[in-house]
N, C-alpha and C positions, 0 to 999 in steps of 0.2 A: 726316502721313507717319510719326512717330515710332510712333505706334498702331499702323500699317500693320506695320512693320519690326517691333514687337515680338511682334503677331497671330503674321505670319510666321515669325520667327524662332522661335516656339515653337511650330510645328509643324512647319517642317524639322526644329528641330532633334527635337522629339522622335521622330518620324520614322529620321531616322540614327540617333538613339542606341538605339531599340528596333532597327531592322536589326540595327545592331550586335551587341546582346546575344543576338538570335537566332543568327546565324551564329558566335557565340563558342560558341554553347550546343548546335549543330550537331555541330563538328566531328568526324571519326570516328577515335577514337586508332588508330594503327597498331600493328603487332606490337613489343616491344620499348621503348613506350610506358605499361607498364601501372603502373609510380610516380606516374604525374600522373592518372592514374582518378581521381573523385570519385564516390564510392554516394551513391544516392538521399539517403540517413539524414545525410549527411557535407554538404548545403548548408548553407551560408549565405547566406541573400538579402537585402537590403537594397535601397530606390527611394530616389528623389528625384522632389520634382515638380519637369519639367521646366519649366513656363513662369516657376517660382520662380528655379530656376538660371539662366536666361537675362536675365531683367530683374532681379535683383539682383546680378549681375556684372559688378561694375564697368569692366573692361576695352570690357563689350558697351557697355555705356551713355554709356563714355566715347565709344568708335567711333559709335556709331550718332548719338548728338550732332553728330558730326564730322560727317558724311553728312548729316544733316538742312540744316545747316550750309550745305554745297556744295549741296544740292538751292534752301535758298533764293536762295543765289548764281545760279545757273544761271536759278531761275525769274525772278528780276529782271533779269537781262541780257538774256533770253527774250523778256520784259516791253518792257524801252526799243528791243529792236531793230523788235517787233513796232509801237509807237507810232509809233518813225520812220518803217515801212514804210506805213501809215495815215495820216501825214501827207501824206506823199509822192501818194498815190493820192488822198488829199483835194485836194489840190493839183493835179492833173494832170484830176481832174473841173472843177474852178474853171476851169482856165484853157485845157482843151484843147481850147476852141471858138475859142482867135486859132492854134491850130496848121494846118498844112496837114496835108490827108490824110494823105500819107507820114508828118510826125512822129506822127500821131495813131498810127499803126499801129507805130511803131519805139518807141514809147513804151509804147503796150500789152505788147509784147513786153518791153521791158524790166520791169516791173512785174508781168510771169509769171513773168519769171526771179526776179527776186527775191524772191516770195511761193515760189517752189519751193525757192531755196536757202534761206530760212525756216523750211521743213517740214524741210527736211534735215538744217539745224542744231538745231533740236528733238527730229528723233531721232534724233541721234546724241549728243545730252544725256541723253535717257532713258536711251541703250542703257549709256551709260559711268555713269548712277547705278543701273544694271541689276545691270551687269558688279560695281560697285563693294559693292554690298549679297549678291550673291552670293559675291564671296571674304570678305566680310566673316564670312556665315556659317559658310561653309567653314573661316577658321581658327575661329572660336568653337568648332567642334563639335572642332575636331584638341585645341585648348586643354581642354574641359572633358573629354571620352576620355581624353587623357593625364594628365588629374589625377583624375581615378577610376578605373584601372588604379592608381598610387601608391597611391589612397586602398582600395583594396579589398586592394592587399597588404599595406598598414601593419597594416589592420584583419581578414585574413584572410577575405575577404569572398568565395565563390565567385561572385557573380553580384551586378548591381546592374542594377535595374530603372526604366526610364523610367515617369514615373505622367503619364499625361494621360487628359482626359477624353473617356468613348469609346476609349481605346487596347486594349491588351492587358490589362490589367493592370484589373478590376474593383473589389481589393478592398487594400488593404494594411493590417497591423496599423502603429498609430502606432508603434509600439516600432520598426518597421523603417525606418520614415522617418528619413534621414541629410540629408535636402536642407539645412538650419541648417548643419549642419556641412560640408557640402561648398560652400555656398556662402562660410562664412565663410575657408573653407580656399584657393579659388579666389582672392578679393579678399585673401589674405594674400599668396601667390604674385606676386599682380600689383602688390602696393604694393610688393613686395619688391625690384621689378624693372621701374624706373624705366626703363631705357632703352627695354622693351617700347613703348611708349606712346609714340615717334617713332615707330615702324613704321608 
């Protein structure tokens, strides 16, 4: 599942973060705007590889740990309810030849019901370590956006560009790769800021 989540998470993310830079790179200044122009000659670009920032960011790894966590939770309660239900049904073939018709049939019914409220409780376990891995994302990408916006004004940086493979982005010169630094920069932010880590 870890695999999973970080396959995932590095294609969402890199995903949002190339959107990003596209529609940052979009916009069209209005009149009265023309201070913040950048000429062609006046970029500065820098990447990072995204699946790098993702899985060495400690914050993610702490979360995603968590989550894995609650998923094995979930799947062994999953687990002992689905064994109980299987005993039960074990039981109920054993011995439901001294039953009369009637219980035979109130019995069945019973033992639909609760193979259905089974499937139910099962997906509504998926759907909440669905839900749960989804904002998870969601804040990862608000977290690392807002620390390279910082990081591109410290560094004067007009643009910074998500690197995955297959993306946009074919080629980069090493020199322009900041991903080291922006990830060590990320995991300084987060140890900084112990309380984060209740959230």
């Amino acid at each position: 599942m870890k695999r999973g989540l970080n396959l995932i998470g590095a294609l969402s993310l890199a995903t949002v973060l190339l959107y990003g830079c596209e529609t940052a790179g979009t916009s069209t200044p209005s009149e009265g705007t023309t201070s913040t122009e950048v000429k062609q000659g006046d970029l500065k670009v820098a990447f990072v590889y995204t699946d790098s920032v993702i899985n060495k960011y400690d914050y993610f790894k702490t979360k995603s740990e968590e989550l894995t966590e609650k998923g094995k939770k979930f799947e062994g309660d999953l687990q002992g309810r689905a064994t109980g239900f299987q005993q039960e049904v074990q039981t109920f073939q054993q011995t439901g030849g001294n039953m009369t018709v009637n219980q035979q049939r109130a019995k069945q019914e019973e033992l639909a019901k609760k193979e259905q409220n089974l499937m139910t409780y099962r997906d509504n376990l998926m759907q909440e370590l669905s839900a749960d891995e989804a904002a998870l994302y969601s804040e990862v990408y608000d977290r690392v956006q807002n620390y390279l916006k910082k990081y591109a004004e410290t560094n004067e940086l007009t643009m910074i560009l998500s690197y995955t493979r297959g993306g946009a982005v074919w080629y980069g010169n090493d020199a322009l790769d900041i991903t080291e630094s922006v990830i060590e920069g990320l995991n300084k932010d987060y140890t900084a800021a112990p309380a984060d880590s209740a959230k």
